[in-house]
C-alpha positions as semicolon CSV with decimal commas, in nm:
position;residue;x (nm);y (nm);z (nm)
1;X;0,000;0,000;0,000
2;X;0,285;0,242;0,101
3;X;0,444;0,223;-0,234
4;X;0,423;0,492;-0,507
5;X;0,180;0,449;-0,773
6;X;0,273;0,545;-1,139
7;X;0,082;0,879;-1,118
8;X;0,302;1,192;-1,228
9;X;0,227;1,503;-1,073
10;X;0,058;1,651;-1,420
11;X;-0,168;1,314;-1,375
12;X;-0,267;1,367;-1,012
13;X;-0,395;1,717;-1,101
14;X;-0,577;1,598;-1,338
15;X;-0,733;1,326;-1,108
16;X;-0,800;1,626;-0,854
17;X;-1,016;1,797;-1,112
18;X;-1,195;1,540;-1,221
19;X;-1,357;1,448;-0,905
20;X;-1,383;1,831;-0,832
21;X;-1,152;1,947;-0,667
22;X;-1,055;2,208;-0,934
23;X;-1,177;2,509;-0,710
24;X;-0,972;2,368;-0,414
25;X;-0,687;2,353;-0,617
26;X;-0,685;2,669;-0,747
27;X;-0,825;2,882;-0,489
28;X;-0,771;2,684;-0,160
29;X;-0,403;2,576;-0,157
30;X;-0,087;2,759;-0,176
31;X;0,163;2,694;-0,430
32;X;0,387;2,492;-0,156
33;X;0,044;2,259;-0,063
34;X;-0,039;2,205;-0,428
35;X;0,292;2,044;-0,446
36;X;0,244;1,811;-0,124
37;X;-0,098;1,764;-0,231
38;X;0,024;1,568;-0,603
39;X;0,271;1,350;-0,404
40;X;0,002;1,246;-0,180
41;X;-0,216;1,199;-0,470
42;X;0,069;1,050;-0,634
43;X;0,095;0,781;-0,399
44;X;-0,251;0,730;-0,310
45;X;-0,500;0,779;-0,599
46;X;-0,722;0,572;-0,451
47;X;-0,818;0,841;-0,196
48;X;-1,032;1,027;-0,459
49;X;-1,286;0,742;-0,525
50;X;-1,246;0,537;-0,208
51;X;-1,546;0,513;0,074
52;X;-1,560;0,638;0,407
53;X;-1,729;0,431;0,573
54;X;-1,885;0,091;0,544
55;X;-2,275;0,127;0,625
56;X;-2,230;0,475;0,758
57;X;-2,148;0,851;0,596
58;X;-2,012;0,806;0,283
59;X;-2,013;0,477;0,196
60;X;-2,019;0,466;-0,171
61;X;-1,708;0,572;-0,438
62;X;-1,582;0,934;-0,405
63;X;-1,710;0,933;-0,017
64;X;-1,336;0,978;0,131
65;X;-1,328;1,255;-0,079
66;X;-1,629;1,467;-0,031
67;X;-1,603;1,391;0,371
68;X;-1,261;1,517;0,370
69;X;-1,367;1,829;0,177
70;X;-1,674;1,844;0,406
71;X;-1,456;1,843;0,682
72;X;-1,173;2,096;0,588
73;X;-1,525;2,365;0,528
74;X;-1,699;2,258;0,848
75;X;-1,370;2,359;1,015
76;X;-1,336;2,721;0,883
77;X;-1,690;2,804;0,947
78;X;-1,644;2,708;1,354
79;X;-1,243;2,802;1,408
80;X;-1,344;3,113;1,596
81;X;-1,517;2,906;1,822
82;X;-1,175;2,728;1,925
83;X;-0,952;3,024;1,882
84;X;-0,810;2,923;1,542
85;X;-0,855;3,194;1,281
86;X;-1,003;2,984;0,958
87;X;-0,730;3,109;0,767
88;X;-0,506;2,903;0,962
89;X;-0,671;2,591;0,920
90;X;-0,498;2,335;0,753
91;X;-0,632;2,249;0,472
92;X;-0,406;1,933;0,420
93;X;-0,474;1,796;0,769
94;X;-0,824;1,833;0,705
95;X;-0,844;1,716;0,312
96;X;-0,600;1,360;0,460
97;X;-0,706;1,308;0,838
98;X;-0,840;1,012;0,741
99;X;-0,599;0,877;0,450
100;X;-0,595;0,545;0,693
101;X;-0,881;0,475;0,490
102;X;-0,743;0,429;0,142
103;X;-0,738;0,034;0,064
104;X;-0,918;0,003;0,422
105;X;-1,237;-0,103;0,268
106;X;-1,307;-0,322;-0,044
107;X;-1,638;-0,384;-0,359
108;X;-1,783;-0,746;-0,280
109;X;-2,049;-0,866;-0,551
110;X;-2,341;-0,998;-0,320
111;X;-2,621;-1,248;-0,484
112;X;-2,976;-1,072;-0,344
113;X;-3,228;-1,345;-0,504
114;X;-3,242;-1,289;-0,898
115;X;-2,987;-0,999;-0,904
116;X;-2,660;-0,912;-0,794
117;X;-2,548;-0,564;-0,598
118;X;-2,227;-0,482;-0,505
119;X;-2,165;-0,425;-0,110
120;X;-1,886;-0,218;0,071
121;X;-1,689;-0,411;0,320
122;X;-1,329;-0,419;0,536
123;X;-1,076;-0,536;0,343
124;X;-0,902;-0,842;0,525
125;X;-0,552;-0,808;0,371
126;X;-0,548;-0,428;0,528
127;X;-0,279;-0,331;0,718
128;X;-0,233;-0,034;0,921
129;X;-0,240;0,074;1,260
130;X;-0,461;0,317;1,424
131;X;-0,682;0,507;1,288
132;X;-0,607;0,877;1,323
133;X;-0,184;0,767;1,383
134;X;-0,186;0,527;1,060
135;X;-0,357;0,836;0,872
136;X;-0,033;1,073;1,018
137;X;0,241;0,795;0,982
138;X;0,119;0,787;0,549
139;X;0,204;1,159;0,519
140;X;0,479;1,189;0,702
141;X;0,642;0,930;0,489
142;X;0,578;1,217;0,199
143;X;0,845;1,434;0,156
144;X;0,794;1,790;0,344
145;X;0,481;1,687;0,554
146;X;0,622;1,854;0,876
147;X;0,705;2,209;0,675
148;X;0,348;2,150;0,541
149;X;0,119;2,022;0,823
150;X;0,283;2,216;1,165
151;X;0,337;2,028;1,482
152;X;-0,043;2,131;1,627
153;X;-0,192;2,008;1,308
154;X;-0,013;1,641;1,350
155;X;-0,155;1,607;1,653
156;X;-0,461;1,679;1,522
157;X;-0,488;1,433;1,311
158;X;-0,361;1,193;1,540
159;X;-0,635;1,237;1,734
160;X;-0,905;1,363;1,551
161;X;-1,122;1,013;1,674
162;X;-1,102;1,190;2,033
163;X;-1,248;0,961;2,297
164;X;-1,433;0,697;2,058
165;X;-1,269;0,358;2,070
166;X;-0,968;0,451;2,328
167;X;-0,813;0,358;2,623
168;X;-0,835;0,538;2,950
169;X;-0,455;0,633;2,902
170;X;-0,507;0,756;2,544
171;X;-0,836;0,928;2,663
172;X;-0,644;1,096;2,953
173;X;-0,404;1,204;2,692
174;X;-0,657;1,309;2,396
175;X;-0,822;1,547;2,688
176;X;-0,449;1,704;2,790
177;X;-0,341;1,752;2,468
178;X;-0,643;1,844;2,363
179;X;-0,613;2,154;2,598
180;X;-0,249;2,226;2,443
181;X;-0,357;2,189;2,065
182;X;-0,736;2,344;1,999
183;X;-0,609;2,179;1,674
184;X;-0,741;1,836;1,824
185;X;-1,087;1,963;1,918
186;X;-1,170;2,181;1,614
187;X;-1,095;1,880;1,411
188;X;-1,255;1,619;1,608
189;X;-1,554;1,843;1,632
190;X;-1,569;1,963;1,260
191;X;-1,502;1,542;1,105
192;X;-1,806;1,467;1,407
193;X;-2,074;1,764;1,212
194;X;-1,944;1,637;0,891
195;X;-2,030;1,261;0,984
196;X;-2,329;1,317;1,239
197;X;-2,485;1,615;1,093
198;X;-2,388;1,690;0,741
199;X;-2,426;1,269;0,673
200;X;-2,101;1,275;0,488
């Protein structure tokens, strides 16, 4: 999974507009995220028409995509709230806090009577390791993540699953760190209206 695919970067921005991301591309990133953005892309095209989610928000092709996206906007339009002007959002935390997810979920072909349907499920030859550190250990095996996503932003997307699914240690932590980085919370809080709220 971790190796590049054949993608050049002319290709990847091509992929980006296709699935519309065009105004993103142009208007939301700066020259030196563009760049970061096509080596991600690069590497993982699948991001761009993978799900989100087995039975829940987005769980059909393109999902990842348009959560993410969902996700980055939900997060400008509340940043006051958390002390974070939405200018200095990340938008590449946001658009990749849950790249964990590319090659996490598979297409199964499922006989319903006379007809068949295809059905999203886990893919059993995943490998990864948690969700929100598996998403930050893929980009910073990209070349400049750490100039590109600062150190409150990592953590963000380390935890951005806050208390769901954790031990008491991490939870402890997520709450502690969470005071540190407002990062953590904004993002938590904007991928929880995208999922809960906005169903995507």
């Amino acid at each position: 999974m971790d190796q590049p695919k054949k993608y050049s970067r002319k290709e990847a921005k091509k992929l980006m507009k296709e699935y519309g991301l065009k105004w993103t591309w142009d208007k939301l990133l700066e020259e030196g995220d563009r760049e970061f953005v096509a080596k991600v892309l690069i590497r993982y095209p699948e991001f761009l028409t993978s799900p989100a989610s087995v039975k829940y928000h987005g769980n059909h092709e393109g999902g990842l995509f348009e959560h993410s996206l969902n996700v980055y906007f939900t997060a400008i339009s509340i940043a006051d709230d958390y002390g974070i002007k939405p200018t200095d959002v990340n938008v590449v935390a946001c658009l990749f806090h849950d790249l964990c997810k590319v090659g996490k979920y598979t297409t199964e072909i499922v006989n319903e009577g006379d007809m068949n349907s295809e059905r999203i499920c886990y893919n059993r030859d995943y490998v990864g390791i948690e969700h929100g550190a598996e998403s930050l250990r893929r980009l910073l095996t990209i070349d400049k993540a750490v100039e590109i996503i600062p150190t409150a932003w990592q953590f963000a997307i380390a935890y951005h699953m806050g208390v769901f699914g954790v031990s008491d240690t991490e939870m402890k932590k997520f709450s502690s760190m969470s005071e540190k980085y407002p990062q953590i919370l904004l993002l938590h809080h904007a991928d929880m209206i995208s999922t809960k709220i906005h169903k995507l």
